[in-house]
C-alpha positions as CSV (number, residue, x, y, z in Angstrom):
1,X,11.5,-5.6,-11.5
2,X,10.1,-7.8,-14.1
3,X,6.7,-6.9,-15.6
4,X,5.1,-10.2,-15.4
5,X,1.3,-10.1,-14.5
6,X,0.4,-9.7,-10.8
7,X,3.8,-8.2,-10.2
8,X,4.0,-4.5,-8.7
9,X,5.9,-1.9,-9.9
10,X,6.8,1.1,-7.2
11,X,7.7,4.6,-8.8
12,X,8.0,7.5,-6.7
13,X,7.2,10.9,-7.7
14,X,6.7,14.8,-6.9
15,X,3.4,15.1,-5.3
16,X,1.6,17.8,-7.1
17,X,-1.8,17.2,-5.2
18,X,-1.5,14.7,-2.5
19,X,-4.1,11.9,-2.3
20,X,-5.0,8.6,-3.1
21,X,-6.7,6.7,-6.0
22,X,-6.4,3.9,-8.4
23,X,-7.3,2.7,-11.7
24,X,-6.7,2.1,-15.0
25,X,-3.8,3.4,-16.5
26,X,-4.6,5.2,-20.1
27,X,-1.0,6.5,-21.3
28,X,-0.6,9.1,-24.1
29,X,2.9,10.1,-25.7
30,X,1.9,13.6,-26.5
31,X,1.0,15.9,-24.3
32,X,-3.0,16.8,-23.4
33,X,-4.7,19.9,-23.4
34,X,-8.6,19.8,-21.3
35,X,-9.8,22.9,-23.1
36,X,-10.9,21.7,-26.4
37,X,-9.1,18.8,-26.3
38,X,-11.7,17.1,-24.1
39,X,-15.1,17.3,-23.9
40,X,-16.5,18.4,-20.0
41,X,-19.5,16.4,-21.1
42,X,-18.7,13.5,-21.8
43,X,-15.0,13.0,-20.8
44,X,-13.9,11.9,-24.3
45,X,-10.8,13.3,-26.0
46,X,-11.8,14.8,-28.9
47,X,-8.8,16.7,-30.2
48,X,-8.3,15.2,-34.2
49,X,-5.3,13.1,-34.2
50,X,-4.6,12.9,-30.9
51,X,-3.2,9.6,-30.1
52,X,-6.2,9.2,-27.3
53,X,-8.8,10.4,-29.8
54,X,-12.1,9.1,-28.4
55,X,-11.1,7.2,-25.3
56,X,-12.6,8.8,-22.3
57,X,-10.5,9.7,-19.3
58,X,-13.2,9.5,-16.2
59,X,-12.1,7.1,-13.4
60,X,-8.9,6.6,-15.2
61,X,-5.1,7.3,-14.3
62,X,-4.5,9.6,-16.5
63,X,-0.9,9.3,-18.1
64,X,0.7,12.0,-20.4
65,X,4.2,14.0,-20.6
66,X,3.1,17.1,-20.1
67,X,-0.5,19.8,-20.2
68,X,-1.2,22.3,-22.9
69,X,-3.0,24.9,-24.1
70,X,-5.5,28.0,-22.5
71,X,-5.5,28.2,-18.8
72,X,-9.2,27.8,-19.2
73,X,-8.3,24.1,-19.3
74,X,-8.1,24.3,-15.5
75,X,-11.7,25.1,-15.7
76,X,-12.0,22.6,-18.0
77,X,-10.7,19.8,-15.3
78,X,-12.6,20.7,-12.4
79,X,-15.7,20.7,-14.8
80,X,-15.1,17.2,-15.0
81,X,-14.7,16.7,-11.4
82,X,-18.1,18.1,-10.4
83,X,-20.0,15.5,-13.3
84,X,-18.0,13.0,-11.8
85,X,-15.8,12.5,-15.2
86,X,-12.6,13.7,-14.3
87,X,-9.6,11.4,-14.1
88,X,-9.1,9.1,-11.0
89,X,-5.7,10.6,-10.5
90,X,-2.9,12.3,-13.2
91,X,0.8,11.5,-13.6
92,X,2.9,13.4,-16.0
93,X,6.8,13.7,-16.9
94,X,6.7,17.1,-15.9
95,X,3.8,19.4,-15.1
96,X,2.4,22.5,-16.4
97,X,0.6,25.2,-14.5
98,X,-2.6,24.4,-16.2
99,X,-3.1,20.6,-16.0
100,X,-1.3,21.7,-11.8
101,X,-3.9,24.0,-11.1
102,X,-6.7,21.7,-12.4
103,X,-6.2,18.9,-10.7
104,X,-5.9,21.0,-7.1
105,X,-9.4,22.7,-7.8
106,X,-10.5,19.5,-8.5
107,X,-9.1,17.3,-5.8
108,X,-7.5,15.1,-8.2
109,X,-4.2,13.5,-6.8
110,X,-1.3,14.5,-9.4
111,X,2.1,13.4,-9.4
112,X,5.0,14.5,-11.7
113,X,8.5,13.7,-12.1
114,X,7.5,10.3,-13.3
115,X,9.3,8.1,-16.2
116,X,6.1,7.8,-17.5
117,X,7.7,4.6,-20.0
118,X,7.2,2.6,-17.3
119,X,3.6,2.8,-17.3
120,X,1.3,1.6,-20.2
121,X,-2.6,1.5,-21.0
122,X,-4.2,-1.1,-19.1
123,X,-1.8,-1.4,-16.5
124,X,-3.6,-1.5,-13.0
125,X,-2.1,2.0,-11.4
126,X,-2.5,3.1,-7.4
127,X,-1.7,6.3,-6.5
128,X,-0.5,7.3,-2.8
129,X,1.4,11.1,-3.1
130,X,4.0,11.0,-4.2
131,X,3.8,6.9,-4.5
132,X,2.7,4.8,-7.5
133,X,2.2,1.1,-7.9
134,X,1.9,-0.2,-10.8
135,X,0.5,-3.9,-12.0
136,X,1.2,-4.8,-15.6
137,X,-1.9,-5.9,-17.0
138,X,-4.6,-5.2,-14.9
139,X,-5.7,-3.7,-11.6
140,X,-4.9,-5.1,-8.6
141,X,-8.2,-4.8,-6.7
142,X,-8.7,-8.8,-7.3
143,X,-5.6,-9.8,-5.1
144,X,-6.0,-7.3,-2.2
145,X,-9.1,-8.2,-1.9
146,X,-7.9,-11.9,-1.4
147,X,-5.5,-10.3,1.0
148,X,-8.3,-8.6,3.3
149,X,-10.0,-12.0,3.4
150,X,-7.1,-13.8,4.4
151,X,-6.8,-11.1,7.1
152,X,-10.1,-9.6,7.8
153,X,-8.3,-7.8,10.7
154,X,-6.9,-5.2,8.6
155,X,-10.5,-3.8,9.4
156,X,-10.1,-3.6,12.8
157,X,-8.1,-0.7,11.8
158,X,-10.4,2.7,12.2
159,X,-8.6,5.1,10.3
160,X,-8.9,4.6,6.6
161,X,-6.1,6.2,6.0
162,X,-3.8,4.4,8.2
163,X,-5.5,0.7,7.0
164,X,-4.8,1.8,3.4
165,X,-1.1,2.8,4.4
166,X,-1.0,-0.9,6.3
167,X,-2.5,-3.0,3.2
168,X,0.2,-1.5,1.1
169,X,3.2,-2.3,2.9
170,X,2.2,-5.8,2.7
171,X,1.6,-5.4,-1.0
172,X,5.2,-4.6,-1.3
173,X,6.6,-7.0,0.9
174,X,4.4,-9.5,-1.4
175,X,5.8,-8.0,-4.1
176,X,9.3,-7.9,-2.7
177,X,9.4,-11.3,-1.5
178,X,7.1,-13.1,-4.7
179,X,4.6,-13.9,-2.4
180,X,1.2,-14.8,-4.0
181,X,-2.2,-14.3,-1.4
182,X,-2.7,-18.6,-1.6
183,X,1.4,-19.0,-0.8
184,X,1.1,-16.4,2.0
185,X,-1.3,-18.8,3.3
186,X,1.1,-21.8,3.1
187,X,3.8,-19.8,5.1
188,X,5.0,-21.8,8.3
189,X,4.7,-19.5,11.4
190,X,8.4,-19.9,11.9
191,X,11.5,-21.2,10.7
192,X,13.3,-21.3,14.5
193,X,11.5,-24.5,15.4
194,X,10.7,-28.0,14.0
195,X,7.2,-29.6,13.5
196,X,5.0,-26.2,14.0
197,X,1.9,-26.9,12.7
198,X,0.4,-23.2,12.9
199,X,1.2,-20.8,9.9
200,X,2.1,-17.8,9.1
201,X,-1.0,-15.9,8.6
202,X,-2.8,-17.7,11.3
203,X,0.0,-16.5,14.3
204,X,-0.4,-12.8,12.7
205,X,-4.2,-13.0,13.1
206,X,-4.2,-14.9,16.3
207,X,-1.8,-12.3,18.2
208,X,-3.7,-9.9,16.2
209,X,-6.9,-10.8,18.0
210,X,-5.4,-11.4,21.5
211,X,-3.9,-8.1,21.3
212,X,-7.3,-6.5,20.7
213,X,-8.9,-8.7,23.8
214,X,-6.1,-7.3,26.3
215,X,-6.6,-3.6,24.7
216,X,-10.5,-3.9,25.8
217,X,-9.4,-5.7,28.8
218,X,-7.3,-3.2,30.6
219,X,-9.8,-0.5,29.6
220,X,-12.7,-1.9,31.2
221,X,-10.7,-2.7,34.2
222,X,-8.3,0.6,34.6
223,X,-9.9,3.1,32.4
224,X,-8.1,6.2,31.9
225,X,-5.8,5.5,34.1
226,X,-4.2,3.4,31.3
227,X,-3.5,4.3,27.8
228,X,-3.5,2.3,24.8
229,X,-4.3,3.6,21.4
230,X,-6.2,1.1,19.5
231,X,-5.4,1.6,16.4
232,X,-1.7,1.9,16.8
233,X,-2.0,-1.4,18.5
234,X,-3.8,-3.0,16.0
235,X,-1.4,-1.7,12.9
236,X,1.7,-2.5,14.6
237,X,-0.1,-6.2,15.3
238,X,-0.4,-6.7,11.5
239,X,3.3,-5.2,10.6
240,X,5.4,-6.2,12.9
241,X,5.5,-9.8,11.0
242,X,5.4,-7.9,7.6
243,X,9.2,-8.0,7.1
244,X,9.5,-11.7,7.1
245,X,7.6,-11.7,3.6
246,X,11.2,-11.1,2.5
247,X,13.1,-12.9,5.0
248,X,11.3,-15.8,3.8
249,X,11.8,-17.2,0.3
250,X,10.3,-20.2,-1.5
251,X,11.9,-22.8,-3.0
252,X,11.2,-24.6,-6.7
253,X,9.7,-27.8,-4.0
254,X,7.3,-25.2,-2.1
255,X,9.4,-25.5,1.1
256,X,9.9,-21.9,3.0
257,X,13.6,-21.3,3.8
258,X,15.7,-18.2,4.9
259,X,16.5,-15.4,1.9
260,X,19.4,-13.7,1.5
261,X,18.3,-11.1,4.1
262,X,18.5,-13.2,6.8
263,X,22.2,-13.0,7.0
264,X,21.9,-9.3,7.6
265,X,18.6,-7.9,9.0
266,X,15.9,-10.0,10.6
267,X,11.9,-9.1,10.1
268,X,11.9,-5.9,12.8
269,X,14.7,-3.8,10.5
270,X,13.1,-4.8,7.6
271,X,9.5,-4.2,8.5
272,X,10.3,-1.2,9.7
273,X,12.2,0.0,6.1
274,X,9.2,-1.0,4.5
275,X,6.9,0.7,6.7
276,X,8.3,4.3,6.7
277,X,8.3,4.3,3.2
278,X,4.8,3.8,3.0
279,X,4.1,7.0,5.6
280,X,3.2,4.2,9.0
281,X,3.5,6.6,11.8
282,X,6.3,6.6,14.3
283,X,4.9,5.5,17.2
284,X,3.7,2.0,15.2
285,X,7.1,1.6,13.2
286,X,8.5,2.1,17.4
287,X,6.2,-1.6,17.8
288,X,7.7,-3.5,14.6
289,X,11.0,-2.0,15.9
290,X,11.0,-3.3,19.5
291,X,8.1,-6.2,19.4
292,X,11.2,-9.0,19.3
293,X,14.6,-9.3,21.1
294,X,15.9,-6.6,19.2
295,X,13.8,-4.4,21.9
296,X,14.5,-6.1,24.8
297,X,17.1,-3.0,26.0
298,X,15.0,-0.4,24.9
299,X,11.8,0.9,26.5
300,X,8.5,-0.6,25.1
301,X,5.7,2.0,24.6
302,X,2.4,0.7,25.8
303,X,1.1,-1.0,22.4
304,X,4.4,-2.9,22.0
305,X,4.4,-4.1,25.3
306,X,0.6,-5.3,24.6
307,X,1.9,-6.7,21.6
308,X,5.6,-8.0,22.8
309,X,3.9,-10.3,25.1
310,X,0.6,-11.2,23.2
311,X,3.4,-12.6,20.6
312,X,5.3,-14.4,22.6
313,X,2.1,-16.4,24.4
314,X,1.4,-17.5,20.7
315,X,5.5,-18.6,19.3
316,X,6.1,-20.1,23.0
317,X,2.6,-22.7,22.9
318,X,3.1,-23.1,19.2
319,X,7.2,-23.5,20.1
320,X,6.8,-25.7,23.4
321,X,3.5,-27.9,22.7
């Protein structure tokens, strides 16, 4: 993928010590060693000669081929954790027991296995396990927080985990599909009807919102006696659409047409692709899976039939005004 500004970059890697963080990327091509090569004061490298001399690692993603030096230097590492100066998250070609054991005392989310060339200083870096994104340039922060205003429903979603899982599949699919936040905006709702004069983002929120109404609905009217888990109703709301971000292209003249993909999988395969990679839980990837046609002969768990019909009120008024 090109390396153009703005554009995301996914490597996967060997999850060391699972978690999540982001920042930016400093990148060294020799290896690092904590003990006596930085200083648990300060966070600066100090080793003479080293090619990070005197840049300071806290709240960076640390970058480097492999660790060396004492085992102390696992000390050294979760030293920097507890004066908050420790690196936001590391990523090595190949790691060593030392720099390993460090960053699991200190809670710092390590990832090896990496073609670390692909990554330089400066570049905006997310880490998510064993996935990284990476933004040449700069950090991404700037555009997903566009994309949370555009879709302030995201934080409808309670578990921070799971919203964090949902914003980044439709980081990919932007990436994927070229999509800047404004031209997500711009999106027509649908391409299977002429004259619709409701977009994209506005039928995803919409059907969003009516499927958080019903949810609160049929538990103040049947209680217990009927089931729907909010937050996989919510999620599967905001993905099951996600796959058109690549079923949809632009054109040079700003008109939305059919990719490629089209001819072979529509939006609920895709989405779905997209969303298991990204860790989305079965029983939401089972509501981008069966929210369209494609479900009609399979049978709907509660949130997708919440959502199936929620999206057809919205395509049918928007479809039939």
């Amino acid at each position: 993928m090109a390396g153009s500004a703005g554009t995301a970059i996914r490597v996967l890697g060997r999850v060391v010590k699972a978690g999540y963080a982001e920042g930016e990327a400093l990148v060294s091509p020799d290896p690092v060693g904590f003990l006596g090569g930085v200083d648990p004061d300060t966070g600066v490298i100090i080793e003479v000669g080293h090619p990070l001399e005197g840049e300071c690692v806290a709240g960076r993603v640390l970058v480097f081929p492999t660790g060396k030096g004492s085992t102390v230097g696992s000390y050294t590492l979760y030293r920097l954790a507890r004066s908050h100066l420790a690196p936001a998250a590391i990523i090595n070609a190949e790691a060593d027991p030392v720099v390993a054991v460090g960053a699991i005392i200190a809670e710092i989310p390590m990832v090896d296995q990496v073609d670390i060339s692909r990554i330089h200083s400066g570049d905006g870096v997310r880490v998510r396990d064993e996935e990284i994104m990476i933004w040449r340039g700069g950090t991404p922060m700037a555009e997903l927080e566009e994309l949370k205003a555009l879709i302030p429903e995201f934080d409808e979603i309670q578990d921070p985990e799971l919203r964090a899982k949902v914003l980044a599949v439709w980081e990919e699919g932007m990436a994927l599909g070229g999509w800047t936040v404004k031209g997500l905006a711009e999106i027509p709702f649908t391409l299977l009807a002429d004259d619709v004069d409701v977009t994209f983002i506005e039928h995803v929120r919409t059907v969003c919102r009516i499927c958080i109404a019903t949810e609160q609905v049929l538990a103040d009217a049947y209680g217990d006696r009927v089931h729907v888990d909010r937050d996989t109703l919510v999620a599967g709301a905001l993905l099951a659409d996600v796959g058109k971000l690549i079923e949809y292209r632009r054109e040079a003249d700003g008109k939305t047409v059919f990719s490629d993909w089209y001819r072979y999988l529509r939006h609920p395969f895709t989405g779905v692709a997209m969303a298991y990679k990204h860790g989305i839980p079965e029983r939401i990837l089972h509501v981008i899976a069966t929210h369209a046609w494609e479900g009609d002969k399979f049978k709907r768990q509660p949130e997708s039939i919440v959502f199936h019909h929620a999206d057809f009120i919205d395509f049918d008024l928007a479809r039939f005004k």
